[in-house]
Structures are given as C-alpha cells and as structure tokens.
N, C-alpha and C positions, 0 to 999 in steps of 0.2 A: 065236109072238108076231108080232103085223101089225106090219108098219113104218106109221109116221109120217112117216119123211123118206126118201129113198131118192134118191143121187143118184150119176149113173152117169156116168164121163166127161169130166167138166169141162176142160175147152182155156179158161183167159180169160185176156187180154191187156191191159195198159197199153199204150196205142199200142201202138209196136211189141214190147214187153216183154213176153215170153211169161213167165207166172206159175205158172197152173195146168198142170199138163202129165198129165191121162186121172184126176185125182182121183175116188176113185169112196168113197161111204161109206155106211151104213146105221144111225136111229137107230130101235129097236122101241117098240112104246105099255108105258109106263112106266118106261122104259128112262133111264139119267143114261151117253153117251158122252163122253169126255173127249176132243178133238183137240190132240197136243201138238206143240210143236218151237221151235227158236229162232226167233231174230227174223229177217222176211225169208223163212221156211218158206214162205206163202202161207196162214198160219190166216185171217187177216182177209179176205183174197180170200176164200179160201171161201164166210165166211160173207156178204160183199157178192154172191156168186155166188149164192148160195140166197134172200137177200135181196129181188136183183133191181137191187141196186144198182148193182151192174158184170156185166151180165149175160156169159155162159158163149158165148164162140163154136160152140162144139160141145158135145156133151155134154146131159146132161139133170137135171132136179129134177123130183121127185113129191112131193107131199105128201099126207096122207091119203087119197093112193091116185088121186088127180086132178095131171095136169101142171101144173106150178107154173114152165115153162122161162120166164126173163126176164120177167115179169110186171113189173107196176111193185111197187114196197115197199108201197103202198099196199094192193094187191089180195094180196101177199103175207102180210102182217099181220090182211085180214079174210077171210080163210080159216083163222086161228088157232093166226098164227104170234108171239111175241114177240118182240122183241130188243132186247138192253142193248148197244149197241154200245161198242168201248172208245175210252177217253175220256170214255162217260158222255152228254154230248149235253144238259143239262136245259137248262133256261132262266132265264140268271142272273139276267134280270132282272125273273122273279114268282117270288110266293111260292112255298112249299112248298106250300104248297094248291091253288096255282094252277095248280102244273107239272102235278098230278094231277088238276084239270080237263080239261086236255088232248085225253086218252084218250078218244074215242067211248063211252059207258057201252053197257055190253055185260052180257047176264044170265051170274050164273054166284055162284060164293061170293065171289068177291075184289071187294068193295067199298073206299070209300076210309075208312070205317071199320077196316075189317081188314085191311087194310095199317098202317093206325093203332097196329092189335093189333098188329101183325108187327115194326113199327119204333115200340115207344114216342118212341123220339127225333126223330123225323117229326113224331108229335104234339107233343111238347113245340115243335118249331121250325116249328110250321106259318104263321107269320109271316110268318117270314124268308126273305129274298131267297135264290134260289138261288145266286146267286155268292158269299154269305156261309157257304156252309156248310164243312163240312171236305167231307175225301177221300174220307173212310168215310160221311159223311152225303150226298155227292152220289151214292155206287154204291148207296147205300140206298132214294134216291129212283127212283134210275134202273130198278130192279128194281120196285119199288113201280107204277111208274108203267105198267111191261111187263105189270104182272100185272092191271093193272086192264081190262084185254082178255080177260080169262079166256081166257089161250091153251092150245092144248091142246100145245104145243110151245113152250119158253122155249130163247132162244139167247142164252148168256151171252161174250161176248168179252172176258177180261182182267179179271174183274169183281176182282181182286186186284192191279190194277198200281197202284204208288203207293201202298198202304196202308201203314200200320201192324199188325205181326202180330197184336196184338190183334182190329186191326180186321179183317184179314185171314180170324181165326177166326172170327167173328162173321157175318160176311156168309156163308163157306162152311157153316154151323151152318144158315142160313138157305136157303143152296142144298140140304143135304141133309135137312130138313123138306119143301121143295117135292117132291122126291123121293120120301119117305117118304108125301106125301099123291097118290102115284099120275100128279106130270107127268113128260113127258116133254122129257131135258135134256139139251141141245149143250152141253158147257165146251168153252171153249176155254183154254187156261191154259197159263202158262211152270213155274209152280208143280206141278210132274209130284205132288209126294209127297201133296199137299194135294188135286191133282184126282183121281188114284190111287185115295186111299183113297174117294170119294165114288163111283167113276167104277163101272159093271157091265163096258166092253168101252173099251179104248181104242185112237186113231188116230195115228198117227204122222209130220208131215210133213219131209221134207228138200229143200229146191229144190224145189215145188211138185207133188212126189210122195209119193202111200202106201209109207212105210218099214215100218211095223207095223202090222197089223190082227190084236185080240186080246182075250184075256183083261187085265182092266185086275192085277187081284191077281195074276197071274201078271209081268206088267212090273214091276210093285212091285217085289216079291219077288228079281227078277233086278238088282240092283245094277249089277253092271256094262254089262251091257245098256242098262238105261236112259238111264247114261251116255254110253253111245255113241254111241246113237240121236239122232241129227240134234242133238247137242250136247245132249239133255236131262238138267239134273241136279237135282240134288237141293235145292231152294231153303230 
C-alpha cells in the first residue's frame, strides 16, 4: 500500500514549550488512521504540524510522495490535503451556502450539490447563518465544506467533541462512507471506541509521543490496554 502521508520526526514547539517530541506516523492510500489520547497529548499539534500551521522545528512531512515540511496551509490543502480543524472554524456570519462558496471549486465528484445529498440538513438550512446552526450541523458543514476540494487525504480533528450521540453517530456513519468510497483518513478522536471501530491502524499519543503504533481491532479488543494508554477510554 503507498503512503499518502508519511511523517517522520516531528520536534514542534510553542515558544519555548516543547510539544511534539520525534512523532513519527504513516497514513496508506485508502487507509482511515485513527490518532488517539487525552487532552494536551499533542493530537492537534500534530495535525497544525502537517498542516503547516505551526510548523515542525525538526522533523519531516511528505505527502503523496512530494515534501510537504512547513509549507503554508495554503499550498498544503492545494496539494490535496483537507482539514476540518476542531472547533469547526465556519463562518458565522454567511450562509450555509455561502460558507461552501468558500472552497476554490476543484474537479473531482464532491460538488456542492452532493454534499447536499450527503447532508440533506445543509440543504434544508442552506439559508441560514452559520452561527445559527447547531453543533452537529456546524461539524457537518465543516466536513462538507473540506470535501469540496476533492481531497485526496481528509484530516478530521475532534469531529465528535461537543455533540450529541445521536449526532455523534451520524457524522461518524458519514466518516465511514468517505472511507468506504476509497479516501484516505486522519481521525483524530478522544472517542477511542467510535474511532476504533472505523479506524484500519491506530496512533497512540502520551506527552507529545508515539505510545502505540498498531492494529486499530486489536487495541479495541484489548480493554484494558486501551485504558491505559495515555488515559484512553472508553467514551
């Protein structure tokens, strides 16, 4: 299987605040990796590190096979990378139509039509201001809006914090159809049991290091384990 993402190394700092400390991880084309661990592990750094958003003092990122180290987020994303950062990020104050103007249109199957299809409730609130929506309708948008890049890599950050389990299912239902139609996908999730079962290989972090690198069904399956591991439980 070729990698998509491959990153080797990772040393990044807040000021003086060493975070990442030699993170090194690998996601294959078609592949759904899941990155787990408490809060304060360094999942989000990560993905700001691959982003480009707080680049990596040492260390390296590759993406489809081309150096991707500190690039801006810009040139990041038109190399055909997505990202639903957590928190979501839309824009409260246009529509739902609007937010999904956005996005550079880009050729590929995900229009904003079929994003449409993907989130009937998008359509129905295509209106509506973005700061009037719910929780589960702004992580909807926010996805919606990544995919309209036709990326060939989606990096999902926390796409489950703040929901309702309902909604919770729903969005991950939506994660594992992207999956199922062949992309390749970063979780990042506190949610181990929910990203587990979606996940093919998953990442482990504790204080801004690789604790596990694996089988994701296998960590499942190991209860107590999982537990352990960098405070990950079972939500």
């Amino acid at each position: 299987m070729s990698a998509v993402l491959q990153v080797e190394g990772l040393q990044t700092y807040y000021g003086k605040s060493h975070i990442l400390n030699g993170v090194s991880l690998v996601v294959g084309a078609g592949e759904l990796v899941a990155l787990l661990g408490r809060n304060g592990a360094g999942k989000t750094t990560t993905m700001r590190s691959i982003m480009g958003l707080t680049p990596p003092r040492e260390g390296s990122v590759r993406l489809f096979g081309n150096d991707a180290t500190g690039k801006p987020p810009y040139r990041i994303a038109g190399m055909g990378v997505g990202y639903v950062p957590e928190g979501r990020k839309i824009f409260g104050h246009l529509t739902v139509h609007e937010n999904l103007l956005v996005p550079p249109q880009t050729k590929g199957p995900w229009t904003i039509e079929a994003v449409y299809q993907l989130f009937p409730r998008l359509a129905e609130r295509r209106a509506s201001k973005g700061g009037r929506l719910s929780g589960g309708e702004q992580e909807m948008l926010a996805i919606a809006r990544a995919l309209l890049l036709n990326p060939k890599l989606l990096i999902l950050d926390e796409p489950s914090q703040g929901l309702a389990p309902v909604i919770v299912q729903e969005v991950m239902r939506t994660v594992g159809r992207m999956k199922g139609e062949g992309m390749s996908i970063l979780l990042v999730e506190q949610n181990a049991v929910l990203a587990l079962q979606l996940a093919d290989r998953a990442y482990v972090l504790s204080e801004g290091e690789v604790v596990y690198d694996g089988n994701a069904a296998a960590l499942a399956s190991d209860t107590a384990r999982m537990e352990s591991l960098a405070g990950v439980t079972q939500v």
